[in-house]
Residue, then its C-alpha position, 0 to 999 in steps of 0.5 A: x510541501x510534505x503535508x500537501x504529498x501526504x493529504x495527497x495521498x490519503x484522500x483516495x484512500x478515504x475515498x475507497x473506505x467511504x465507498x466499501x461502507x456504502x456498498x449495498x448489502x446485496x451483494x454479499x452473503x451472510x452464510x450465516x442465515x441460510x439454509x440448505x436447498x430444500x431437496x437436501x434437506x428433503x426426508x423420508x415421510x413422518x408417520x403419524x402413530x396410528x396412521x398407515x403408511x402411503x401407499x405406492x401409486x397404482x400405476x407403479x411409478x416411483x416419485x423423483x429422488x426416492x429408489x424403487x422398492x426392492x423386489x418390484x418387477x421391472x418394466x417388461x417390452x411389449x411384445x407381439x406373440x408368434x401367431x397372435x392376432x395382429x393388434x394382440x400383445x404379450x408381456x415378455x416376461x412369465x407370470x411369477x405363479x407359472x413356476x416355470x422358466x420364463x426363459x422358453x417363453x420370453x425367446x419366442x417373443x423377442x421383438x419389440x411390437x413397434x417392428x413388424x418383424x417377428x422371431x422365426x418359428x421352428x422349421x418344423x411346426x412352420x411346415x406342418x401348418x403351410x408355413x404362413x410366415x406373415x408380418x403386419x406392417x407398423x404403417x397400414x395395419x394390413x399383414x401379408x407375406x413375409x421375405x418375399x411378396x406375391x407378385x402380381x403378373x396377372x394375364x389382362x382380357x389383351x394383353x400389350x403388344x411388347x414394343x422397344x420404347x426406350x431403345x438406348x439408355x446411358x448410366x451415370x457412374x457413382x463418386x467415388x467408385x464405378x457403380x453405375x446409378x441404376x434406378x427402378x424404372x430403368x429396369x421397368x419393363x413396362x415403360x422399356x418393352x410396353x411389357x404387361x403381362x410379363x412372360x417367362x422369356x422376358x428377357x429374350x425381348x431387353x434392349x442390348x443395354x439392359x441385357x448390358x446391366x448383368x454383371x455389372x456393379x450397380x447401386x439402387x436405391x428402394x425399401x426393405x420388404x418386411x423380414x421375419x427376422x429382424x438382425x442378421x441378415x445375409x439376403x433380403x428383398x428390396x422393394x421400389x416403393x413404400x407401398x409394397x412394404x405396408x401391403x397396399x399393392x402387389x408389385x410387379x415382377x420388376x418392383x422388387x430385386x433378391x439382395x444376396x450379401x457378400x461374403x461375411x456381410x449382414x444387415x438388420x431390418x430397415x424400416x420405413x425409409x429408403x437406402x441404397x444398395x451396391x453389387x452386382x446387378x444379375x438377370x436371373x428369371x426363375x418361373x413358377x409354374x407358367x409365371x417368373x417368381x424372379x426376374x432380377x437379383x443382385x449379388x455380393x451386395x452391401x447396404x448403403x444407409 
């Protein structure tokens, strides 16, 4: 009985070390035989005696795993100078021969070419030559007016009889708040009066839920016109569509709106897409000459993104 219990017992031991030695030596890994990974054991180039050493490539790159040579001038942004023509560019860094600080130079051209902003010149030098402040848009190529457009408000051969067609108008409170949704063509005086052109006293003729809106806390949604300067923004234009912002149309009178920031509130310029602006929506006309350069405005604004 005794000898039965101990075979018993010892064939599934034999079993185990039977299989152990059979195991397939794949599984294992002699450390023995390998090697490190090539890119440790990757060095500096051999030269031959003789041979002059590999030059670096043309364009300044640098292969992977090796530093850049010390003293190499590092890539500088490309950008488009005050005044240059539109396409033309500038390195912001001085040519090491000038010898002359290259600080002056690099802050007159401190925006990146793919913004169609660019740094304010002096008061001054701007006023001497009429102040062109114009800016090239990123999207259509084509330079206009920088901050604010020219509007079109041109007097056509009969202008339009002002009639009320949209004589009453309900908003739509925001949530959560209580800014009204406002959109460009609520305040279209085209679709609203048939109104074209639009005259000075336009807004003696706005249906009593227009004249309603000023002072009211509104949010609009449009593009920013292109700035001439690109953060720190305490006002700005903003524009009903795209199409004013890459100079492919003069606006009208009641596509565009000024923003005034509130107190202590600033944004940066933003490109190319759509945002919402909330604050209080104001009918301010102001004329110039015989046509508004203003109609409407928005004060103690902030920028939704």
């Amino acid at each position: 009985m005794t000898k039965m219990l101990l075979i018993l017992i010892s064939l599934p031991l034999l079993f185990v070390a039977v299989g152990c030695t059979q195991n397939d030596s794949r599984d294992f890994v002699d450390f023995k035989k390998t090697q490190p990974a090539e890119s440790v054991q990757k060095t500096a180039p051999q030269v031959s005696p003789g041979e002059a050493p590999a030059k670096p490539p043309a364009d300044g790159s640098v292969e992977a795993g090796q530093p850049a040579e010390s003293g190499a001038a590092e890539a500088q942004p490309v950008v488009t100078a005050p005044g240059a023509e539109p396409g033309t560019a500038t390195s912001a860094a001085a040519p090491e021969s000038s010898g002359q600080n290259s600080n002056t130079e690099s802050s007159a051209a401190n925006v990146a070419a793919e913004s169609p902003v660019k740094t304010a010149e002096p008061a001054a030098a701007a006023a001497e030559i009429g102040d062109p402040r114009t800016v090239t848009s990123t999207q259509s190529g084509l330079s206009g007016p920088a901050d604010r457009p020219a509007v079109d408000n041109a007097v056509t051969a009969e202008p339009r009889a002002i009639q009320l067609l949209i004589p009453q108008k309900r908003f739509r409170r925001e949530r959560p708040g209580t800014s009204l949704r406002v959109s460009y063509d609520d305040i279209d005086l085209l679709k609203v009066l048939n109104m074209e052109p639009v005259p000075p006293n336009a807004p003696e003729h706005f249906p009593q839920w227009l004249k309603e809106l000023d002072g009211k806390t509104v949010r609009i949604r449009g593009f920013m016109y292109p700035t001439f300067v690109a953060t720190g923004l305490t006002g700005f234009t903003l524009a009903r569509d795209n199409g004013i912002c890459c100079f492919v149309r003069q606006p009208k009178i009641y596509d565009i709106i000024a923003v005034v920031m509130a107190d202590g509130e600033t944004t940066d310029y933003i490109a190319n897409r759509p945002f919402d602006v909330e604050g209080i929506f104001r009918i301010d006309p102001q004329a110039d000459d015989k046509d508004l350069s203003r109609l409407y405005r928005i004060e103690q604004a902030r920028v939704l993104n």
